[in-house]
C-alpha positions as CSV (number, residue, x, y, z in Angstrom):
1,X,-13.2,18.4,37.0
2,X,-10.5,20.3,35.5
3,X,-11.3,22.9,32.4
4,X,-7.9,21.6,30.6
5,X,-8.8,20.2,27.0
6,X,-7.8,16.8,26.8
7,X,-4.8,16.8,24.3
8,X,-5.5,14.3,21.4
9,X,-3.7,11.2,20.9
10,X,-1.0,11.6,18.4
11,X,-3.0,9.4,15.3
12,X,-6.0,12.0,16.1
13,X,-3.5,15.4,15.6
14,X,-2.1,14.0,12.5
15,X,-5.4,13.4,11.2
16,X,-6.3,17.2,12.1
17,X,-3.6,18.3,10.7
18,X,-3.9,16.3,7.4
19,X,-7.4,17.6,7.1
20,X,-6.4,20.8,7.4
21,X,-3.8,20.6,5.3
22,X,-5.9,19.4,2.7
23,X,-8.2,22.1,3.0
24,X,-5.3,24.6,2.8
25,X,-3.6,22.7,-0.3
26,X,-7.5,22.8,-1.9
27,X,-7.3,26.3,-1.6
28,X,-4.1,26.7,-3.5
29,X,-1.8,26.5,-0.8
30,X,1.6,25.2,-2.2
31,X,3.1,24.7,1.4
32,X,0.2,22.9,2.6
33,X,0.6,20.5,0.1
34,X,4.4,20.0,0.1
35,X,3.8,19.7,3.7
36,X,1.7,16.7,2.9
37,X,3.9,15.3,-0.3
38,X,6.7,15.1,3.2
39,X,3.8,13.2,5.5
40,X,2.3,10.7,3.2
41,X,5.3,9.9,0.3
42,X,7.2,7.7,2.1
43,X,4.1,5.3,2.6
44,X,3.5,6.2,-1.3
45,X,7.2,5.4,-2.1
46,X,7.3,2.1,-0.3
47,X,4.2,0.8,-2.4
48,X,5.5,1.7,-5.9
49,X,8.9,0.0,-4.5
50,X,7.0,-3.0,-3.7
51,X,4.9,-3.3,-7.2
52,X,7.9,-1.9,-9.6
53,X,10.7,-3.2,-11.0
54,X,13.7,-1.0,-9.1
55,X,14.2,2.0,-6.4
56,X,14.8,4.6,-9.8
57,X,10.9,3.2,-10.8
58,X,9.4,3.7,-7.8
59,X,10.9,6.9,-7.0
60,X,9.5,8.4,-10.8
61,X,5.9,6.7,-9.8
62,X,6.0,8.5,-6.6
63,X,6.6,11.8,-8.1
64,X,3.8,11.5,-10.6
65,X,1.6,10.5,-7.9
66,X,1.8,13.1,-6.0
67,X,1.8,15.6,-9.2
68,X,-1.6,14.2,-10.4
69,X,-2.8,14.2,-6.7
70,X,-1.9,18.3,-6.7
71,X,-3.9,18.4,-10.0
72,X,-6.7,16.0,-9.5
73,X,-7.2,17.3,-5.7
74,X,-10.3,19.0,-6.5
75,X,-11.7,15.8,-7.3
76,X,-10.9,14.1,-3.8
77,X,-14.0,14.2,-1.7
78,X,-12.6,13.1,1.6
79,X,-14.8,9.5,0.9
80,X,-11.8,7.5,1.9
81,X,-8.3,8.4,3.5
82,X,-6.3,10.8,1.6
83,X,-3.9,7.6,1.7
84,X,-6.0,5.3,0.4
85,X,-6.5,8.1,-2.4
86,X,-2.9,7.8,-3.0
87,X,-2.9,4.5,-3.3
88,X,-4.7,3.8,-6.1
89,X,-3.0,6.9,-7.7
90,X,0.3,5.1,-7.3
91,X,-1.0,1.7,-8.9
92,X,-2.3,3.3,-12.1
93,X,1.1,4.7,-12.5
94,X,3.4,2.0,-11.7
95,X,0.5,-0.4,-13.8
96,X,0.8,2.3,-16.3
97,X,4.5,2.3,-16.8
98,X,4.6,-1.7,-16.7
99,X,2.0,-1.8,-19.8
100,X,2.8,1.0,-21.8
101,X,6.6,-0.8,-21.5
102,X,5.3,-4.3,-22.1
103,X,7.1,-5.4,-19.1
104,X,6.4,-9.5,-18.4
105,X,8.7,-9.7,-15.7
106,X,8.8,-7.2,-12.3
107,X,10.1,-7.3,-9.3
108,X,9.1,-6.6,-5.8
109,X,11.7,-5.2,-3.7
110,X,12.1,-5.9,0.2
111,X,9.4,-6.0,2.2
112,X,9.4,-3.9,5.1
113,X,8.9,-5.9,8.3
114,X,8.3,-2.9,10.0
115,X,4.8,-2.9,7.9
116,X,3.0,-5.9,8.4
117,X,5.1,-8.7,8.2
118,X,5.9,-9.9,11.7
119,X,8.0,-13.2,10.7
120,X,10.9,-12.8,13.7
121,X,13.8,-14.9,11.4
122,X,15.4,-12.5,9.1
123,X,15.9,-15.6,7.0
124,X,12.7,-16.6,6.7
125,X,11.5,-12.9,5.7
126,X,14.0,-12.7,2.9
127,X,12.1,-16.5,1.8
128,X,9.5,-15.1,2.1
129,X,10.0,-11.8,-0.1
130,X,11.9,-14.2,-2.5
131,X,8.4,-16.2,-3.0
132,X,6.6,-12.9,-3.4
133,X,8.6,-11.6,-6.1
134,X,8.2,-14.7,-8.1
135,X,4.2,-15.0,-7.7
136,X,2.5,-14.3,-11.3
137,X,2.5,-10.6,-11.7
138,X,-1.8,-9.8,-10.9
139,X,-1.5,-12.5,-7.7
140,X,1.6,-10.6,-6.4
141,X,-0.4,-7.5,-7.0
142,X,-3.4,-8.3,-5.4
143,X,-1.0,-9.8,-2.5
144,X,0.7,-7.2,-1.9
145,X,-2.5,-5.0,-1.7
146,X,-4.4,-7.1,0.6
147,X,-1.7,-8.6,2.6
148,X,0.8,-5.6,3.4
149,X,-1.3,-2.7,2.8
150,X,-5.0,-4.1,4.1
151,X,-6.9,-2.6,1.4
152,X,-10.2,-4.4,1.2
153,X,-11.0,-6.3,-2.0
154,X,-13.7,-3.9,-3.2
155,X,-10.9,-1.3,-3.6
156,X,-8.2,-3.7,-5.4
157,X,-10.8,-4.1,-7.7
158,X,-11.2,-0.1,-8.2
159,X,-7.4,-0.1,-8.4
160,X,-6.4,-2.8,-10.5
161,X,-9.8,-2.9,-12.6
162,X,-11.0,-6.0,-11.8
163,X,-14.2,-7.8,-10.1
164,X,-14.0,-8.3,-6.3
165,X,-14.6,-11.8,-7.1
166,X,-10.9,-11.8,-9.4
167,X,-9.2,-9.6,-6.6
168,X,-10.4,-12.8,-3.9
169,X,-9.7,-15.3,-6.5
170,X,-6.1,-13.7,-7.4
171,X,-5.3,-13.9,-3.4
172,X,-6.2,-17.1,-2.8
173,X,-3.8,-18.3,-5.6
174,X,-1.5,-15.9,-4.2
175,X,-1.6,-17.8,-0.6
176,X,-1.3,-20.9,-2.0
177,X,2.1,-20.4,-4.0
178,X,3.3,-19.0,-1.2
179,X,2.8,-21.8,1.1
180,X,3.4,-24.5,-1.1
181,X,6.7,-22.3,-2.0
182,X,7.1,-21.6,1.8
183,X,6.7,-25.4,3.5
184,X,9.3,-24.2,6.3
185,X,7.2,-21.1,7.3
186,X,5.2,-23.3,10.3
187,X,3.3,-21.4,12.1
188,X,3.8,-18.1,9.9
189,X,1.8,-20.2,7.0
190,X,-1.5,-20.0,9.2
191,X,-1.2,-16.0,8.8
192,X,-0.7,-16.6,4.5
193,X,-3.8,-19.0,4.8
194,X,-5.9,-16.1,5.6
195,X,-7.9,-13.9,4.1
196,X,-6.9,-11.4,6.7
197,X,-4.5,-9.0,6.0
198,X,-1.2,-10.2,8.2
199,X,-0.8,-8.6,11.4
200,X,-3.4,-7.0,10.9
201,X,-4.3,-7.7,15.0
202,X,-1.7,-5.3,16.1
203,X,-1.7,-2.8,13.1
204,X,-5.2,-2.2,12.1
205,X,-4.6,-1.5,8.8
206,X,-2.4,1.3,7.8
207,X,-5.0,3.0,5.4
């Protein structure tokens, strides 16, 4: 038997090196955290895109995420990923934004079909993000949540302030708009008519 330490899978370094990062940036470590700001903000980035109403929005919510993440850090008790922390960071500001600005109308740029979305016609995808964009603004939230992202409905409901029970209820009504909205999706429709986030087979659910 050799005495070589197996070399962890890439997923398992980053995770030891985001922990360790953390610990650093805890600490006061400016470079640790920037060092995570350049990991984790493009996932950030991609959300607000998805939930605000332009690239300039999303950009600004991304920022002020990560600016109340350096000063609420103390707070983060490792309970969940540092992702999923960021998350729900990123939806009280871009929610924030949208009603301190009275906003009635947002929306969601295109979704990344790198994510989540497996739909093979590139026609079909930009249908698709079409009928997402014009879903009433809480089931396009909750959607977008669930469906892309994979959060489970217990923490839309932390996120968005909600009950569960709204969060399932919200995605439900979500699905159905999009496949009455969608009738040409075929087979892609049994993956909307799920309460299973899409792919989520050969993704596992990014956070």
């Amino acid at each position: 038997m050799s005495d070589t330490p197996a070399t962890p899978d890439p997923q398992t370094a980053a995770r030891l090196d985001e922990r360790a990062l953390l610990r650093d940036a805890r600490a006061g470590d400016v470079r640790a955290f920037e060092a995570l700001y350049r990991a984790l903000a493009p996932g950030v980035y991609a959300l607000c895109l998805r939930l605000a109403r332009n690239a300039a929005e999303a950009q600004d919510c991304t920022q002020d995420t990560f600016v109340r993440a350096w000063q609420r850090l103390a707070e983060f008790r490792g309970e969940s990923r540092l992702g999923t922390w960021l998350h729900r960071i990123a939806v009280n500001e871009v929610l924030g934004r949208h009603r301190h600005a009275a906003v009635e109308h947002r929306h969601l740029s295109a979704v990344d079909p790198a994510k989540r979305y497996t739909l093979d016609d590139s026609a079909t995808l930009r249908d698709l993000e079409q009928a997402i964009a014009r879903l009433p603004d809480r089931a396009r939230e909750v959607f977008v949540l669930r469906a892309v992202y994979g959060h489970t409905h217990e923490e839309i409901a932390g996120m968005l302030r909600v009950t569960v029970s709204t969060s399932k209820t919200q995605h439900h009504r979500a699905r159905k708009l999009l496949i009455a909205a969608l009738p040409g999706l075929g087979g892609a429709a049994e993956d909307l008519d799920s309460d299973l986030p899409l792919d989520t087979a050969s993704n596992g659910g990014e956070e």
